[in-house]
PDB file of the backbone (N, CA, C, O) and the ligand in Angstrom, with CONECT records:
HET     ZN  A 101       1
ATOM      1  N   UNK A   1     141.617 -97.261  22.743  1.00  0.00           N
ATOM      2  CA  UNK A   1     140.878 -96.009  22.549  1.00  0.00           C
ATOM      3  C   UNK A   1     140.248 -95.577  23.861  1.00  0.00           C
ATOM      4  O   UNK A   1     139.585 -96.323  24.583  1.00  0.00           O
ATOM      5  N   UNK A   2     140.509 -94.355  24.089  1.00  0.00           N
ATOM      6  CA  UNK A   2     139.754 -93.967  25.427  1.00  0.00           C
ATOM      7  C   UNK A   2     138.339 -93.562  25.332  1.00  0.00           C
ATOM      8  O   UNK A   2     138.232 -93.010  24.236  1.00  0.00           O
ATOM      9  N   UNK A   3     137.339 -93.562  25.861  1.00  0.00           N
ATOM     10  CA  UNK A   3     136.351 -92.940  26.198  1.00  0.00           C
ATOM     11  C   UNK A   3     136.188 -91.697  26.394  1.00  0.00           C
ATOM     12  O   UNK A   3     136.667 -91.189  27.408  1.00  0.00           O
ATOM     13  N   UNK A   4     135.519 -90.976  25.521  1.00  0.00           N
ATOM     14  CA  UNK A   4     135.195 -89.301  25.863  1.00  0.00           C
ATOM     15  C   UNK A   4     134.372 -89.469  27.456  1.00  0.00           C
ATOM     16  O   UNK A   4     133.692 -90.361  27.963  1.00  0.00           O
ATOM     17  N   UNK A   5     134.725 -88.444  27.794  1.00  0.00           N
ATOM     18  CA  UNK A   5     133.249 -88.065  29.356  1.00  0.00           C
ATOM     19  C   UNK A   5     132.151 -87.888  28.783  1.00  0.00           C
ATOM     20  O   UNK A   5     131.096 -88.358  29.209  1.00  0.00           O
ATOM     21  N   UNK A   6     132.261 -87.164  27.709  1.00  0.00           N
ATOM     22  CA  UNK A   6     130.527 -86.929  26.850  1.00  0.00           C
ATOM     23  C   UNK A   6     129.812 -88.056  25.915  1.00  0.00           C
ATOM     24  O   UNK A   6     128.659 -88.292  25.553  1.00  0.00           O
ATOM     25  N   UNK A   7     131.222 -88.683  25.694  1.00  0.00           N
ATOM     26  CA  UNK A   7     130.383 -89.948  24.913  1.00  0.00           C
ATOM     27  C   UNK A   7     129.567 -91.109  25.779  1.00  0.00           C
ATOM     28  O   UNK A   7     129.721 -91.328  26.980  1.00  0.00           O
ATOM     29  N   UNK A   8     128.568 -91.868  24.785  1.00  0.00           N
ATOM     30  CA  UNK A   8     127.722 -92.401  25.697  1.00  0.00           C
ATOM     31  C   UNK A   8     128.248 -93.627  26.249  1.00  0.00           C
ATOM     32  O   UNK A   8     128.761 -94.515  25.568  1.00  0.00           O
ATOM     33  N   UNK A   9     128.039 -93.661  28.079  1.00  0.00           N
ATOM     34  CA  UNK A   9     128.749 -94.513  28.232  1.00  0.00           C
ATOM     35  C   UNK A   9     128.551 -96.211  27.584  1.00  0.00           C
ATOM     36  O   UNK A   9     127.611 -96.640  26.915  1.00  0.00           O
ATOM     37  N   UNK A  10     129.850 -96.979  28.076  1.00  0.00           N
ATOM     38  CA  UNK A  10     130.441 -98.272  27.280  1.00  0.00           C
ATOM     39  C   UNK A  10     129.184 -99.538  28.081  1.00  0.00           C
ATOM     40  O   UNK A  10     128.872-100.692  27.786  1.00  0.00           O
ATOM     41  N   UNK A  11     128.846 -98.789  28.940  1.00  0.00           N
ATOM     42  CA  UNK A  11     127.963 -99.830  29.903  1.00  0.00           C
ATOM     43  C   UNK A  11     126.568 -99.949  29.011  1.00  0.00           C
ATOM     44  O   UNK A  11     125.704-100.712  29.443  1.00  0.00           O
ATOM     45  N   UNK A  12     126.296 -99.151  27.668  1.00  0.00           N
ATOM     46  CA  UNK A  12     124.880 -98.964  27.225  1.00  0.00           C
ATOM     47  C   UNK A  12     123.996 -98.448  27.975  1.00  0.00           C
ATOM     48  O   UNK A  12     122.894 -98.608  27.450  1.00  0.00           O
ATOM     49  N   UNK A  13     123.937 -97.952  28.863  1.00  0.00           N
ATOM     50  CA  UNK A  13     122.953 -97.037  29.249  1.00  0.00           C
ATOM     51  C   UNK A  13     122.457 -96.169  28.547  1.00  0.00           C
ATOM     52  O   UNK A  13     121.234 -96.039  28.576  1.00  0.00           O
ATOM     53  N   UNK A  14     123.188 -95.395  27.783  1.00  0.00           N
ATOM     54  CA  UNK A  14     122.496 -94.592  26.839  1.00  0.00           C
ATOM     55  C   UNK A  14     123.269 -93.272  27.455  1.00  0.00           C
ATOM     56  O   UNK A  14     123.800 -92.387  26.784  1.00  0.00           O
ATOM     57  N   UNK A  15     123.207 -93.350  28.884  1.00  0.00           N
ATOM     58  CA  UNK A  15     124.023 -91.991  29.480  1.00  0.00           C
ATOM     59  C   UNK A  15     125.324 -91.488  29.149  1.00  0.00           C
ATOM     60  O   UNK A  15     126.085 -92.352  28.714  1.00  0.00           O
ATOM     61  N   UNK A  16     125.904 -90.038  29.256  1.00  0.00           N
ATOM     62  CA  UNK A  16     127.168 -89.965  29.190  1.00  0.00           C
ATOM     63  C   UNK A  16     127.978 -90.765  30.027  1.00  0.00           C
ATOM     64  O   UNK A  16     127.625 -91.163  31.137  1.00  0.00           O
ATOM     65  N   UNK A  17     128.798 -90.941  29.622  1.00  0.00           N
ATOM     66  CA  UNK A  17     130.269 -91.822  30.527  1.00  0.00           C
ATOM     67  C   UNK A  17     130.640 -90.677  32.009  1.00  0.00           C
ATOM     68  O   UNK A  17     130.809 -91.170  33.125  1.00  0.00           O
ATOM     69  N   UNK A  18     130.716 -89.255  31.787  1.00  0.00           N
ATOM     70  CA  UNK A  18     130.934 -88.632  33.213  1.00  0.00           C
ATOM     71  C   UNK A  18     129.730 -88.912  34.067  1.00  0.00           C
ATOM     72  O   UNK A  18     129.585 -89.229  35.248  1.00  0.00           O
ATOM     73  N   UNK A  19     129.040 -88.721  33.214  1.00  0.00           N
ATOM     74  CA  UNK A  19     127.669 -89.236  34.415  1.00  0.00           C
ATOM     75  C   UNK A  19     126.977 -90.566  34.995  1.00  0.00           C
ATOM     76  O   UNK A  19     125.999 -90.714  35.728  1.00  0.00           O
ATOM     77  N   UNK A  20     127.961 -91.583  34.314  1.00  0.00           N
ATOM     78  CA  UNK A  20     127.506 -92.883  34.388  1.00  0.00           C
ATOM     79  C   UNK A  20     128.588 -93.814  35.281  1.00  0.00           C
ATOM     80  O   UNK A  20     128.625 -94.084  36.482  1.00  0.00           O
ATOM     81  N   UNK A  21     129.602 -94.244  33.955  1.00  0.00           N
ATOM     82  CA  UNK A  21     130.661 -95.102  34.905  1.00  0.00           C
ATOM     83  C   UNK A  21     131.981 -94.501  35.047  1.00  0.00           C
ATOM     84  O   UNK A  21     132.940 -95.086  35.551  1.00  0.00           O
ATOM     85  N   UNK A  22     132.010 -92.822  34.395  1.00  0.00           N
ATOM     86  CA  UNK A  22     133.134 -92.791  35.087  1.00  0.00           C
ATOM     87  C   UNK A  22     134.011 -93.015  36.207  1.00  0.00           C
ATOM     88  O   UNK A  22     135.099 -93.581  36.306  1.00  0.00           O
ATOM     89  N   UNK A  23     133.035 -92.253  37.264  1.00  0.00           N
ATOM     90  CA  UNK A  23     133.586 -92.454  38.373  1.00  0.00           C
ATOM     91  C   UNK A  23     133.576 -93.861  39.298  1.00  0.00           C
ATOM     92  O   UNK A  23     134.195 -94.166  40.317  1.00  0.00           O
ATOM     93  N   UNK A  24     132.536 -94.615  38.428  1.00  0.00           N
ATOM     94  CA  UNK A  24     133.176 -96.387  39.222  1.00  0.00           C
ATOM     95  C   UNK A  24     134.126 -96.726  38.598  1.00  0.00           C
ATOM     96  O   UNK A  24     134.984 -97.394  39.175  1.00  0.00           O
ATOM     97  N   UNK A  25     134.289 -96.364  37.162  1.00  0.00           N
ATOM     98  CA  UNK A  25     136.014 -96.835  36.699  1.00  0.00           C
ATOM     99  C   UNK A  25     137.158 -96.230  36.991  1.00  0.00           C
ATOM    100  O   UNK A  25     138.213 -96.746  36.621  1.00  0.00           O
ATOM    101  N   UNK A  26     137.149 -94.803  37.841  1.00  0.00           N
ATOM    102  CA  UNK A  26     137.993 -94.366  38.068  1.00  0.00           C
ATOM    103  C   UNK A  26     138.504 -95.171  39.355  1.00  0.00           C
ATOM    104  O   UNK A  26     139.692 -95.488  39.396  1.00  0.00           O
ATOM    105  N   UNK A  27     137.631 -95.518  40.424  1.00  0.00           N
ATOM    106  CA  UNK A  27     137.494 -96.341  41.474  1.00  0.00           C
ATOM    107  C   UNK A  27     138.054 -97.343  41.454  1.00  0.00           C
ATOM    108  O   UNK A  27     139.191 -97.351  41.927  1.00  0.00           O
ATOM    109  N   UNK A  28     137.603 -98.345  41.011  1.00  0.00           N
ATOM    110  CA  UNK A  28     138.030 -99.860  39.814  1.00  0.00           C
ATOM    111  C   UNK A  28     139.457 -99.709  39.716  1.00  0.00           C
ATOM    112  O   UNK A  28     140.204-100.513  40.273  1.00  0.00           O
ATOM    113  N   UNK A  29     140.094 -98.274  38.732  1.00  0.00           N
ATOM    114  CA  UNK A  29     141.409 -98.149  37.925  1.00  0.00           C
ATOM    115  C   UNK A  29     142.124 -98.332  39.217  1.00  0.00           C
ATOM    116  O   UNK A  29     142.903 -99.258  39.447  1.00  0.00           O
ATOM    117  N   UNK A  30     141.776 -97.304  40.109  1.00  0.00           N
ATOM    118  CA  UNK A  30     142.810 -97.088  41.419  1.00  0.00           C
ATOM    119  C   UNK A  30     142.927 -98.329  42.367  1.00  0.00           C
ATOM    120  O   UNK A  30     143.978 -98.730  42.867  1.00  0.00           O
ATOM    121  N   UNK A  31     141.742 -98.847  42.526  1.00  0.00           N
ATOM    122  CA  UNK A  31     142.252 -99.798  43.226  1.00  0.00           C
ATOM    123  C   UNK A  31     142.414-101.187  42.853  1.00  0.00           C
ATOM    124  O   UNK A  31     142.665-101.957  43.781  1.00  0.00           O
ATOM    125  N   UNK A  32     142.316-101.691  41.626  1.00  0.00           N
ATOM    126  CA  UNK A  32     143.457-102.509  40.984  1.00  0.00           C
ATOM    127  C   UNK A  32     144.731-101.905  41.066  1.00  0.00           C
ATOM    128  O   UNK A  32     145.683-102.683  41.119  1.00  0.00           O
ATOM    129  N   UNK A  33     144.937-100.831  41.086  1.00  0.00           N
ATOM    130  CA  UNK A  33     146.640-100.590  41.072  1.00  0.00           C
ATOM    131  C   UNK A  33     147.128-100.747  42.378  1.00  0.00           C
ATOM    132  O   UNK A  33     148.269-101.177  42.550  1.00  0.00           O
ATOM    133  N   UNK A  34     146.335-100.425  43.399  1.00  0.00           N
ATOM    134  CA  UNK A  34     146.625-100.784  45.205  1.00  0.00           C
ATOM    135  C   UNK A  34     146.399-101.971  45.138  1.00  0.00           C
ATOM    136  O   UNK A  34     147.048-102.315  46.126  1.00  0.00           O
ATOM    137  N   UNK A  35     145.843-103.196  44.614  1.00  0.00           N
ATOM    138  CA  UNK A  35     146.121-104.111  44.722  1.00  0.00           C
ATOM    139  C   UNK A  35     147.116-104.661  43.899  1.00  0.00           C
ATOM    140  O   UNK A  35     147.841-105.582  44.274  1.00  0.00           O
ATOM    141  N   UNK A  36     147.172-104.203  42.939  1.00  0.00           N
ATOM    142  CA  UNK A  36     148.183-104.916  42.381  1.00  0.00           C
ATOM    143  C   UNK A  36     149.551-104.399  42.996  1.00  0.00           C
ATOM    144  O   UNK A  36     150.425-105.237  42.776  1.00  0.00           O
ATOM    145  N   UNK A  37     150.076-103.196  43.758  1.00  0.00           N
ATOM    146  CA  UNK A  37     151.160-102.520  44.632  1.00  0.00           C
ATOM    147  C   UNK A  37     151.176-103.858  45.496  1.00  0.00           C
ATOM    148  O   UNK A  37     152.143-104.609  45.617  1.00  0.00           O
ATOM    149  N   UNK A  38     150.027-103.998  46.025  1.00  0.00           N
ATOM    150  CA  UNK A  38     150.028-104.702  47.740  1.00  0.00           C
ATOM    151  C   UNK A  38     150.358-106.053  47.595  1.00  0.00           C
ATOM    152  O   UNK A  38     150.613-106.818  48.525  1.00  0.00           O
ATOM    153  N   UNK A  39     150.340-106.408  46.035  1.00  0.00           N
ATOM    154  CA  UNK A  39     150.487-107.952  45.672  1.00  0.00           C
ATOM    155  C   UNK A  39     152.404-108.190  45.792  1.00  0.00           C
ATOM    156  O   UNK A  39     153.180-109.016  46.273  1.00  0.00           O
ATOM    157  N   UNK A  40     152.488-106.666  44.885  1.00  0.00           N
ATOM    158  CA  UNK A  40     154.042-107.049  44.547  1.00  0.00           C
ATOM    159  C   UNK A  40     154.649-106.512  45.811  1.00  0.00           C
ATOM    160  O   UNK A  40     155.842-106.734  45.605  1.00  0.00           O
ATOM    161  N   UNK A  41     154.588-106.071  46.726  1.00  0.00           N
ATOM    162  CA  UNK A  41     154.465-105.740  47.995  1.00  0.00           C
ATOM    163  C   UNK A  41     154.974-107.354  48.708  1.00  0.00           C
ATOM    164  O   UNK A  41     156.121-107.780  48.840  1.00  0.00           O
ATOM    165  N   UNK A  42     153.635-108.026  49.092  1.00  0.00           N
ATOM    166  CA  UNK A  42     153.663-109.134  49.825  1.00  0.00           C
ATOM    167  C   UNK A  42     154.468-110.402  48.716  1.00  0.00           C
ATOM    168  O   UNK A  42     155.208-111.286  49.147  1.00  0.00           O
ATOM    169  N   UNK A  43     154.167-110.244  47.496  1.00  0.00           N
ATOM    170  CA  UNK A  43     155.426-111.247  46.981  1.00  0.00           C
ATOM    171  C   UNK A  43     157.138-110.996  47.451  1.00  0.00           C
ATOM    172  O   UNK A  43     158.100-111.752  47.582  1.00  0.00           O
ATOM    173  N   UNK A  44     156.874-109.238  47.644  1.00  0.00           N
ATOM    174  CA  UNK A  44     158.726-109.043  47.785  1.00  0.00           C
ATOM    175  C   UNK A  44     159.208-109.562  49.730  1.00  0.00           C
ATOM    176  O   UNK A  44     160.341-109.811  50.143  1.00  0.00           O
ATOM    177  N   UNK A  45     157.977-109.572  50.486  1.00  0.00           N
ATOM    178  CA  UNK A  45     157.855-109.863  51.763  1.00  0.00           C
ATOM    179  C   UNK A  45     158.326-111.271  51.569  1.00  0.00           C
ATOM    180  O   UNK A  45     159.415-111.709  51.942  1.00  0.00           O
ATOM    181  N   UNK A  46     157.425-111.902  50.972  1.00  0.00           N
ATOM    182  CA  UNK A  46     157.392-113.618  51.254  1.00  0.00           C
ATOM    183  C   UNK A  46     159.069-113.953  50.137  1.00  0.00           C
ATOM    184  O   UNK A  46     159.525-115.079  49.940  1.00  0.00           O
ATOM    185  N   UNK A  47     159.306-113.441  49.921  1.00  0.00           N
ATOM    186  CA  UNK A  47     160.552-113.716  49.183  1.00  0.00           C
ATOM    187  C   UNK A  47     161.578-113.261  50.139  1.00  0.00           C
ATOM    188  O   UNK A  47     162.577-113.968  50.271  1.00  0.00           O
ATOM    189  N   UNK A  48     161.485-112.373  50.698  1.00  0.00           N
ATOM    190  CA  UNK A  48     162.612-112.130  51.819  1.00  0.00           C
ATOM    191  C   UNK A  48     162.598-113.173  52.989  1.00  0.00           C
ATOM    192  O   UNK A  48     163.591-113.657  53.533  1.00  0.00           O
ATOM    193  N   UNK A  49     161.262-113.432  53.276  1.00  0.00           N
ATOM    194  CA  UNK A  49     161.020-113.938  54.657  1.00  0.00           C
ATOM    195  C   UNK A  49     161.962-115.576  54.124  1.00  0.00           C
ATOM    196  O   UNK A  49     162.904-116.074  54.741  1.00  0.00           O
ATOM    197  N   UNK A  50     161.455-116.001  53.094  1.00  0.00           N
ATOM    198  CA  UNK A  50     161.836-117.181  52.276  1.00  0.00           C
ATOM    199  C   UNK A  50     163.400-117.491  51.738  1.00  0.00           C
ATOM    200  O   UNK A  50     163.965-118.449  51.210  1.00  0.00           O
ATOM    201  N   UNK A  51     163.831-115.943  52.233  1.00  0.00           N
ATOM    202  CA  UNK A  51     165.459-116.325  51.711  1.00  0.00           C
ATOM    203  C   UNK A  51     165.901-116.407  53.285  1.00  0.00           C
ATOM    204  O   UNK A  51     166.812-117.194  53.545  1.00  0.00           O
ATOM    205  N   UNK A  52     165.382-115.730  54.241  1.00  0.00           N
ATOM    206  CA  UNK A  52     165.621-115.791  55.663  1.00  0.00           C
ATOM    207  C   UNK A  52     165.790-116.960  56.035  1.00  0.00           C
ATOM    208  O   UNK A  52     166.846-117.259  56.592  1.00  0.00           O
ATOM    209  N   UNK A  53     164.616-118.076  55.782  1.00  0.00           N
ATOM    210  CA  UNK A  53     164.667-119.287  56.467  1.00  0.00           C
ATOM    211  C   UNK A  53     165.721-120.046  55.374  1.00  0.00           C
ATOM    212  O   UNK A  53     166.745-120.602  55.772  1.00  0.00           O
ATOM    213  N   UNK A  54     165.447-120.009  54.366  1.00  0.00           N
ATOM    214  CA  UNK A  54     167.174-120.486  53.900  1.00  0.00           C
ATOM    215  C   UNK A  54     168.468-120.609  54.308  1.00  0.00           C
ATOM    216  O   UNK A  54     169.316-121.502  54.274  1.00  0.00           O
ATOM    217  N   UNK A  55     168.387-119.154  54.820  1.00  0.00           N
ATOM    218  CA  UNK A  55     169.637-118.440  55.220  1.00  0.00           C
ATOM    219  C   UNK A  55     169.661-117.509  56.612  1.00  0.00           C
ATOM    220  O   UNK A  55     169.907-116.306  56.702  1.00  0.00           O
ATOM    221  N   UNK A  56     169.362-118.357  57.547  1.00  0.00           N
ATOM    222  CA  UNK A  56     169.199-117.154  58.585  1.00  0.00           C
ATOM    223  C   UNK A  56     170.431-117.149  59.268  1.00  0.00           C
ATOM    224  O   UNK A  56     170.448-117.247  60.495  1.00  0.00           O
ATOM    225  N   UNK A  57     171.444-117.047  58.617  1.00  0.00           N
ATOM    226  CA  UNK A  57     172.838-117.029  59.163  1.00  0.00           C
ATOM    227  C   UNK A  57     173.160-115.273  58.670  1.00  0.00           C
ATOM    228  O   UNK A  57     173.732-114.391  59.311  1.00  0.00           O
ATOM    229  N   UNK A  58     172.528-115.232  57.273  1.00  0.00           N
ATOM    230  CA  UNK A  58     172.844-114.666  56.281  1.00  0.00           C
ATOM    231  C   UNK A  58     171.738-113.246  56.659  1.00  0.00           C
ATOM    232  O   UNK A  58     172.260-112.137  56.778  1.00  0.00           O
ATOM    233  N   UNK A  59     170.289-113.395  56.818  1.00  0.00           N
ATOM    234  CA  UNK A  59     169.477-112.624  57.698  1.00  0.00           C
ATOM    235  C   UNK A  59     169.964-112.286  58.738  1.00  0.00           C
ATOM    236  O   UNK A  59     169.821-111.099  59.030  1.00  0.00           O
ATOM    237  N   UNK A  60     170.573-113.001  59.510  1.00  0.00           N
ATOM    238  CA  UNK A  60     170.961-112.139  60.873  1.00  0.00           C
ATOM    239  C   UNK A  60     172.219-111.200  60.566  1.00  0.00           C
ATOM    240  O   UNK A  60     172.432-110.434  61.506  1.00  0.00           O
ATOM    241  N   UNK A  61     172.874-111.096  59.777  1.00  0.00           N
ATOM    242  CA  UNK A  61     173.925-110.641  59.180  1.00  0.00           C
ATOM    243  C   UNK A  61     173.658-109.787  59.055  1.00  0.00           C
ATOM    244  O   UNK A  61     174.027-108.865  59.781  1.00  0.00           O
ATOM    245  N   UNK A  62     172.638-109.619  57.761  1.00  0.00           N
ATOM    246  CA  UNK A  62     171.946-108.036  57.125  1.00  0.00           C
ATOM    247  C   UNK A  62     171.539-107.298  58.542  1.00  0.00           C
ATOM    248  O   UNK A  62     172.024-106.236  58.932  1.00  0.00           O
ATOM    249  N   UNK A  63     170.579-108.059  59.206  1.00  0.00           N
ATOM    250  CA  UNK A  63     170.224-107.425  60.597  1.00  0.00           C
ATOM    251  C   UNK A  63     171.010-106.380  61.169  1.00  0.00           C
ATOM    252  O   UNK A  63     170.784-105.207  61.467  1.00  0.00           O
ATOM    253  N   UNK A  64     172.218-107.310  61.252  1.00  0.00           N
ATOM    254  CA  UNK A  64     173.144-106.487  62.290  1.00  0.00           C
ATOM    255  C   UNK A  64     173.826-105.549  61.406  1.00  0.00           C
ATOM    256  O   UNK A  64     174.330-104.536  61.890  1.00  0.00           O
ATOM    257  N   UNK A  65     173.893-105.804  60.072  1.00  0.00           N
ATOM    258  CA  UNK A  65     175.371-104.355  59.317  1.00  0.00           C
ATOM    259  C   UNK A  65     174.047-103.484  59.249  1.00  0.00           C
ATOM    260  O   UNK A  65     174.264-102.277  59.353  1.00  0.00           O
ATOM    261  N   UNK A  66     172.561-103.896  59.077  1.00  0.00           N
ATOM    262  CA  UNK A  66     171.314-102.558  59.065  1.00  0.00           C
ATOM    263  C   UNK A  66     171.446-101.808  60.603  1.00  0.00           C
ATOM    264  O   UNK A  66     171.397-100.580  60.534  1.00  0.00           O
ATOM    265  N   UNK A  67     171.580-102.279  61.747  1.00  0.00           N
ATOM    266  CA  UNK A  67     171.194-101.836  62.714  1.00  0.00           C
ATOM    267  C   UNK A  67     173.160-101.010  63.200  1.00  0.00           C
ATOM    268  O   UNK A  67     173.430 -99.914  63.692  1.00  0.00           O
ATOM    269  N   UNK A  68     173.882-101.907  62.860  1.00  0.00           N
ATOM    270  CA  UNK A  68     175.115-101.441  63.129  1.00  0.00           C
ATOM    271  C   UNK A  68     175.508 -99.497  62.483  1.00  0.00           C
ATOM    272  O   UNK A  68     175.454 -99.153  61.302  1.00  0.00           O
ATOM    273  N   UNK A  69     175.782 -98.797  63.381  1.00  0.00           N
ATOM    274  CA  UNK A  69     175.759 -97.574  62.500  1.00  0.00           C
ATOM    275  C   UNK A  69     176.977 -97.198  61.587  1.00  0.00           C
ATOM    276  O   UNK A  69     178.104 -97.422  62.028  1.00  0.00           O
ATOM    277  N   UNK A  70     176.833 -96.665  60.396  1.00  0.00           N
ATOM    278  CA  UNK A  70     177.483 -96.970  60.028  1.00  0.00           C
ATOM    279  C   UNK A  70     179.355 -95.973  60.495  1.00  0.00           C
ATOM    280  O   UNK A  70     179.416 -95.142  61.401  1.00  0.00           O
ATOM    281  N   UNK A  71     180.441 -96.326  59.725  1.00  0.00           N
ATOM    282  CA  UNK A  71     181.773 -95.529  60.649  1.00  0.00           C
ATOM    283  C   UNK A  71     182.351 -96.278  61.298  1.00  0.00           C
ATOM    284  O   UNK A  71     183.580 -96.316  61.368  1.00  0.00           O
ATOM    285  N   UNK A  72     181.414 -97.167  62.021  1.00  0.00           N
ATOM    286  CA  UNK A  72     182.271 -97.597  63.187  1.00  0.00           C
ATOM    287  C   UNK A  72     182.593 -99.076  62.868  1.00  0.00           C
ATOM    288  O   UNK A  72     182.488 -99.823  63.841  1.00  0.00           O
ATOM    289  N   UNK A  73     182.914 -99.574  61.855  1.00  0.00           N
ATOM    290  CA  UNK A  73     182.979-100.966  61.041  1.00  0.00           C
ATOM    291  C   UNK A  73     184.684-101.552  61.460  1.00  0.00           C
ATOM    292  O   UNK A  73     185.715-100.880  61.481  1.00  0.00           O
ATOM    293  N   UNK A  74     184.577-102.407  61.635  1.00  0.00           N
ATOM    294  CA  UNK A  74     185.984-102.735  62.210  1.00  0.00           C
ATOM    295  C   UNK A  74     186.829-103.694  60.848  1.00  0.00           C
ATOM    296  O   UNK A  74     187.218-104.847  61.030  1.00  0.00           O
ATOM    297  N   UNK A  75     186.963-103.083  59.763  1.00  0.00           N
ATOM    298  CA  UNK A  75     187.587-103.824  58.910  1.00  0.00           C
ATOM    299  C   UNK A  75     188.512-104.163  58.769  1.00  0.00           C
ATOM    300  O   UNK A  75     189.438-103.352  58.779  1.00  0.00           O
ATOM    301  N   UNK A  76     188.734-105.403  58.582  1.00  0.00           N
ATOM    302  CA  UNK A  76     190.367-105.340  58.288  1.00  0.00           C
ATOM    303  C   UNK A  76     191.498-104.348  57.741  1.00  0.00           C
ATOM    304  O   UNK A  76     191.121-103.670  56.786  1.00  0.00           O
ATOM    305  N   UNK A  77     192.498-104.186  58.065  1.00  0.00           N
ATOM    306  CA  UNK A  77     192.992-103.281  57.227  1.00  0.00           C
ATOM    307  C   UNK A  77     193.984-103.576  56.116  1.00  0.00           C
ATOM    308  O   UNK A  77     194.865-104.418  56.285  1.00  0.00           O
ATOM    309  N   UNK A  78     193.835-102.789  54.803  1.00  0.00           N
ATOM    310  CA  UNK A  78     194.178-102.963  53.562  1.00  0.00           C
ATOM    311  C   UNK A  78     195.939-103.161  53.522  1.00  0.00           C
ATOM    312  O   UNK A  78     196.564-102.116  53.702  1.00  0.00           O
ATOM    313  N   UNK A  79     196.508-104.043  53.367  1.00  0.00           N
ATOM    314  CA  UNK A  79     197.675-104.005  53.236  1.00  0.00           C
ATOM    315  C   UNK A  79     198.254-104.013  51.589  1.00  0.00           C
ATOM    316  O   UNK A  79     198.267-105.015  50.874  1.00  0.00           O
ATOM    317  N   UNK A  80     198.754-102.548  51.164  1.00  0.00           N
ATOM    318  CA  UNK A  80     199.571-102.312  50.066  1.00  0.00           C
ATOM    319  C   UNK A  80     200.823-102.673  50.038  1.00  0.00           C
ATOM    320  O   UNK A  80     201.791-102.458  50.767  1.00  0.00           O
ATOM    321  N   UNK A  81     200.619-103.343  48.934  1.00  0.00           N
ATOM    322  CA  UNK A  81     201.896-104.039  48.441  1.00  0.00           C
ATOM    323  C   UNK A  81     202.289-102.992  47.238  1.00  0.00           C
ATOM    324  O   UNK A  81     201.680-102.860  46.177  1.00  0.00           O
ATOM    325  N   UNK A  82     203.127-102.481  47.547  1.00  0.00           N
ATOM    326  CA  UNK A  82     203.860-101.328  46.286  1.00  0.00           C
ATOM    327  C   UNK A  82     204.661-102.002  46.621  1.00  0.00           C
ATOM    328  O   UNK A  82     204.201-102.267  47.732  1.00  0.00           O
ATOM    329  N   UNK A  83     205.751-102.657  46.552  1.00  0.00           N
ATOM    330  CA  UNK A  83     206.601-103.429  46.384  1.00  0.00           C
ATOM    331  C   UNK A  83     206.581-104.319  45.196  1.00  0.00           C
ATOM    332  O   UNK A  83     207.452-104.500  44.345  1.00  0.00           O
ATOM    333  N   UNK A  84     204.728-105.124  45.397  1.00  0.00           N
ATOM    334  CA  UNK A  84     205.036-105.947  44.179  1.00  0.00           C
ATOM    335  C   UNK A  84     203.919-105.524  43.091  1.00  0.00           C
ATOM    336  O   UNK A  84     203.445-106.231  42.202  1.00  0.00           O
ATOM    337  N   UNK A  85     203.684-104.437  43.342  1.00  0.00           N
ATOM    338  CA  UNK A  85     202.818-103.607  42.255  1.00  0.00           C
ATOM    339  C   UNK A  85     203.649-103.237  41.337  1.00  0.00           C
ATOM    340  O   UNK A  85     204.590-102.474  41.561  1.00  0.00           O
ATOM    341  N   UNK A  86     203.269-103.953  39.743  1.00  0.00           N
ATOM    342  CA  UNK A  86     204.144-104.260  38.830  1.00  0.00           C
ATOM    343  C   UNK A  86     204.054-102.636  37.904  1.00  0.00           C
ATOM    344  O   UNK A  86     204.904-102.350  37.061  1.00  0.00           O
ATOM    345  N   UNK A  87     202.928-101.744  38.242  1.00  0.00           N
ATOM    346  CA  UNK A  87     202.921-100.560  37.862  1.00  0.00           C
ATOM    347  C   UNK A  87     203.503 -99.220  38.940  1.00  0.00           C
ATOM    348  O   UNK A  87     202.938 -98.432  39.698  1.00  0.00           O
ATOM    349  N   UNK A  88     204.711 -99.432  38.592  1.00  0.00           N
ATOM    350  CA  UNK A  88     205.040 -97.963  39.475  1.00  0.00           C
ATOM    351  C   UNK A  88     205.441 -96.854  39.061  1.00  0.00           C
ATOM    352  O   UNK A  88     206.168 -96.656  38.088  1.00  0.00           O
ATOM    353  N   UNK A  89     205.016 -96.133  39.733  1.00  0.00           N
ATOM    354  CA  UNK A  89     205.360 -94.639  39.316  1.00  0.00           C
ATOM    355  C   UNK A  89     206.275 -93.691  39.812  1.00  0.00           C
ATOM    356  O   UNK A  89     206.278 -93.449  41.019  1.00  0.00           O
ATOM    357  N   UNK A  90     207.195 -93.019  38.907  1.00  0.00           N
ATOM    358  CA  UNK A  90     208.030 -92.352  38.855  1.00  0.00           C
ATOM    359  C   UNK A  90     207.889 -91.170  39.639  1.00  0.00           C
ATOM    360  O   UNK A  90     207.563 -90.152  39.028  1.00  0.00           O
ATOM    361  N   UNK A  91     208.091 -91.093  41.026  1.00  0.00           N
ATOM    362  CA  UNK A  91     208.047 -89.442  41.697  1.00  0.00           C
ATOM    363  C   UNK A  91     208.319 -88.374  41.206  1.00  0.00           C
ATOM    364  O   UNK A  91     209.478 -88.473  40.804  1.00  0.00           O
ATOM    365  N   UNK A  92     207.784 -87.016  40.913  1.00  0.00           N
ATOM    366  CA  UNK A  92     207.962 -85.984  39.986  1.00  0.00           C
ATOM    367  C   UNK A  92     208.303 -84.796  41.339  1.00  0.00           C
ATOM    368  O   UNK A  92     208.551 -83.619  41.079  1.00  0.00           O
TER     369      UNK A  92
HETATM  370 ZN    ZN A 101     127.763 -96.812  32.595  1.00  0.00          ZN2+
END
C-alpha cells in the first residue's frame, strides 16, 4: 500500500508524509537503486576481471577482435562443396 502525501506520515509524527518523510524516502528510494546499479555493476566487473585471469589467452583475444576494426578480418575462406551437397537444384 502506498502512502498518500496528505496522509499522516508512517514515521508518527503526526505530520503529513509530503511534509515529513517524503522527501528523505524519496532520497533513500534513489539511492538504494544507485547502489544497488553500482553493486551489479562491480559484480559484472569482478566477474569479467575473474574470467580474465582464468583465461587471459581468451581476454586478450576479445581485446584484439574489440579493438580490431571491423571488415578487415582475414577469414578463412568458405569452400562449397556443391558437388557433394546432397540437395541440388534444378537450373530454371
Ligand atoms: Zn516522517
Amino acid at each position: 500500500m502506498k502512502l498518500g502525501r496528505n496522509d499522516p506520515c508512517h514515521c508518527g509524527s503526526g505530520k503529513k508524509y509530503k511534509k515529513c518523510h517524503e522527501a528523505a524516502d524519496a532520497a533513500k528510494e534513489s539511492s538504494e537503486l544507485a547502489a544497488l546499479q553500482a553493486k551489479a555493476e562491480a559484480e559484472k566487473a569482478a566477474e569479467e576481471a575473474e574470467a580474465a585471469e582464468k583465461d587471459p589467452k581468451a581476454a586478450a583475444a576479445a581485446k584484439k577482435a574489440a579493438a580490431r576494426p571491423s571488415g578487415h578480418s582475414s577469414k578463412p575462406k568458405e569452400r562449397i562443396t556443391t558437388a557433394a551437397n546432397p540437395i541440388r537444384r534444378k537450373a530454371v
